[in-house]
N, C-alpha and C positions, 0 to 999 in steps of 0.2 A: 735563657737561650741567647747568642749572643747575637750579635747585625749579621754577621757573614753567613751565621745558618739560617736567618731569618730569609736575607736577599736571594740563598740557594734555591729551599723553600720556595716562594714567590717566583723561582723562573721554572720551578716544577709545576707549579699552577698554573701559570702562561704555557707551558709544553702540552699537558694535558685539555687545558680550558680552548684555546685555539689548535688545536688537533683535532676535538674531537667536532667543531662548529661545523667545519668543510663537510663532514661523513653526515653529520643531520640534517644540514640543509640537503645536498644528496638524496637522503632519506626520505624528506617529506617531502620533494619534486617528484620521488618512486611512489608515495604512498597516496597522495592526494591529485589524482590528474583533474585537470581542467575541467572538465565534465563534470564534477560536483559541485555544487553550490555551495556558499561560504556558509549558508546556515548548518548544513549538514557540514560538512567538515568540519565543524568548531565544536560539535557534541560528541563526536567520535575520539573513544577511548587513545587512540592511536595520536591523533592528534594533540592529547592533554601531556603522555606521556613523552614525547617527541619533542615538544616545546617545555615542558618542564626542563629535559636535559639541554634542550639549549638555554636557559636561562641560568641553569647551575655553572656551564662552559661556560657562560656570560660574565657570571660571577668569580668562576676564578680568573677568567683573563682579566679583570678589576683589578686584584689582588696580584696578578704578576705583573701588568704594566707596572705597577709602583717598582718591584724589583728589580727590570729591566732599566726604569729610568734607576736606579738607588747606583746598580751595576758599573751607569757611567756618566753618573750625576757631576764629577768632578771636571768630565773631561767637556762636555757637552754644551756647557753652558746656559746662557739665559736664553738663549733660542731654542734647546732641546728643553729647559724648564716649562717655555709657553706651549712649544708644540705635545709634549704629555699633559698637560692640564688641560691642550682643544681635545685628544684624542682619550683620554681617560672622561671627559664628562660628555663627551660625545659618544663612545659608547655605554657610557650610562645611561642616557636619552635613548639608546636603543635598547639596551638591559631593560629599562621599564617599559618600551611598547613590546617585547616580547612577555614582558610579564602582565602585561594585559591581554594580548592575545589570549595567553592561556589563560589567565583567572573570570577576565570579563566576559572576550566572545561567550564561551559555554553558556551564561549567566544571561546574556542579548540573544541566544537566537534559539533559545527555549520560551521566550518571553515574546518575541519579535523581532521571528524570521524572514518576514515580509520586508522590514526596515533594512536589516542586513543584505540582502539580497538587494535590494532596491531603494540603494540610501540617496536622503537627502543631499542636494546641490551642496549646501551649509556644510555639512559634515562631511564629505568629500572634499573639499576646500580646506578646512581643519588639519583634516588628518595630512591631506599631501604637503600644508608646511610644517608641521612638527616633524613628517618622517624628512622633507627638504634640510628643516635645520638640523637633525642629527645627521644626515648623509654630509652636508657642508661640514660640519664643523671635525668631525673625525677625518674626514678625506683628509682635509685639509692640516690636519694636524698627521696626519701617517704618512704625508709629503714632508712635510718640516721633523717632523723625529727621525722619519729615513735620511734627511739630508746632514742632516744633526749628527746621527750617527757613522753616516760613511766619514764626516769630516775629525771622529773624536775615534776612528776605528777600535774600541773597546770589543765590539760585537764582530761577526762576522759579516763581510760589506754582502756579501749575496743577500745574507737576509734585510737589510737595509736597503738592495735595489726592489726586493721582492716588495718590501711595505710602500716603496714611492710607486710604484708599478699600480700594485694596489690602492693605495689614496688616489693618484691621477684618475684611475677608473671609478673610483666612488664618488669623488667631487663632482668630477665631469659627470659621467653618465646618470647616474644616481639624483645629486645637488641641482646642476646648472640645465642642463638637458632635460631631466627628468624620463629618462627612457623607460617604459613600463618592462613590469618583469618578462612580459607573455612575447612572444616570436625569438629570431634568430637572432638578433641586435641584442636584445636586452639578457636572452642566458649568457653572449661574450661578454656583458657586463659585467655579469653578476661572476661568471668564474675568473675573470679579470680580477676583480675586486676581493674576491678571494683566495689569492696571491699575497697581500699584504696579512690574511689572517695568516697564511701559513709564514709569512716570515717571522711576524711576532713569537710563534711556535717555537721558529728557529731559534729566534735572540731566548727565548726562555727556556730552550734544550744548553744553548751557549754558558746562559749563567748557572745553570742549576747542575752542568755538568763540570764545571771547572771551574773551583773553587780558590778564587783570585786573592783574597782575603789572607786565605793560609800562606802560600806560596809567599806573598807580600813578606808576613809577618816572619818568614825563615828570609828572608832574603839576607837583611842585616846580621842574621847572629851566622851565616855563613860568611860574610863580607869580614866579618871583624874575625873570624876565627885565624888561627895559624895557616898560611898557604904552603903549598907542598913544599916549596922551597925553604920553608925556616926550620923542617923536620930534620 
């Protein structure tokens, strides 16, 4: 298979993988109200199933970020190289606390629901800097590839305003501030911040739909051929 169908590929997995994150998270804001306890929502089928599909979207926006940077790795630079390395291992760090959610919750609050519901100081201090450091370090990386990108305009610059829009709102609110999810501040966070997922979308609809590679490779054997005028 060659690079150009692979990188096509890869921006088809970022279309799909960050497409479908927006409509799940959605989802389990509809399916889980506040009113439940986290031990009970973590043994509920609806739950395993919901987070399963976000962690598969997780995984293929993985697998298209690499193709969205391959797309316009040339043009980008060593500023657009650092900023895909914060933002690819930064939502990896979030790929696996979603994939704890789903594997472990269930596993803790059939064992002890008391603890989950009413956790330790310790481990609330834990968990709020490991989700701090993936929040910093992707934010901050979906500022710098948005910037990267509008400067290399390979992609489409809407969607490059959309991911700085979105990193500013995840750094800041999410990283620095630490705004909790619950009241009216914290859901403009959170769909704030999901603006950058949907530009990502975009840059992977951009590559997966227009196939730069080909076009490239005709370019020259038109350049060299006979032009109308030597007919």
């Amino acid at each position: 298979m060659s690079s150009s169908r692979l990188i096509r590929l890869s921006g088809l997995a970022a279309l799909v993988g960050f497409a479908l994150i927006p409509i799940l998270q959605v989802a389990r804001v509809i399916a889980f109200p506040d009113t439940l306890t986290l031990s009970a929502i973590s043994v509920m089928d609806t739950f395993f199933v919901l987070n399963l599909l976000i962690v598969i979207a997780m995984l293929l926006g993985l697998l298209g970020l690499i193709g969205i940077y391959a797309r316009q790795a040339e043009k980008i630079g060593v500023l657009g190289l650092i900023a895909f390395l914060m933002t690819f291992f930064g939502w990896a760090l979030y790929a696996a606390l979603m994939w704890a959610e789903t594997f472990i919750w269930p596993a803790f609050a059939h064992v002890a629901p008391q603890f989950m519901d009413h956790p330790d100081q310790n481990m609330l201090t834990a968990l709020n800097a490991s989700q701090t450091t993936h929040w910093l370090l992707f934010g901050a990386g979906w500022i710098l590839f948005g910037v990267a990108s509008l400067r290399a305009s390979a992609l489409p610059r809407g969607a490059a305003v959309l991911l700085i829009v979105g990193g500013v709102a995840a750094f800041v609110g999410n990283g620095v501030v630490g705004i909790p999810d619950e009241g009216i501040l914290g859901s403009l966070v959170s769909v704030v911040s999901l603006l950058g997922v949907l530009g990502l979308a975009w840059m992977g609809y951009a590559v997966w739909s227009h196939p730069v590679a080909v076009a490239d490779s005709l370019a020259p054997m038109v350049a060299s051929g006979p032009s109308v005028a030597d007919r």
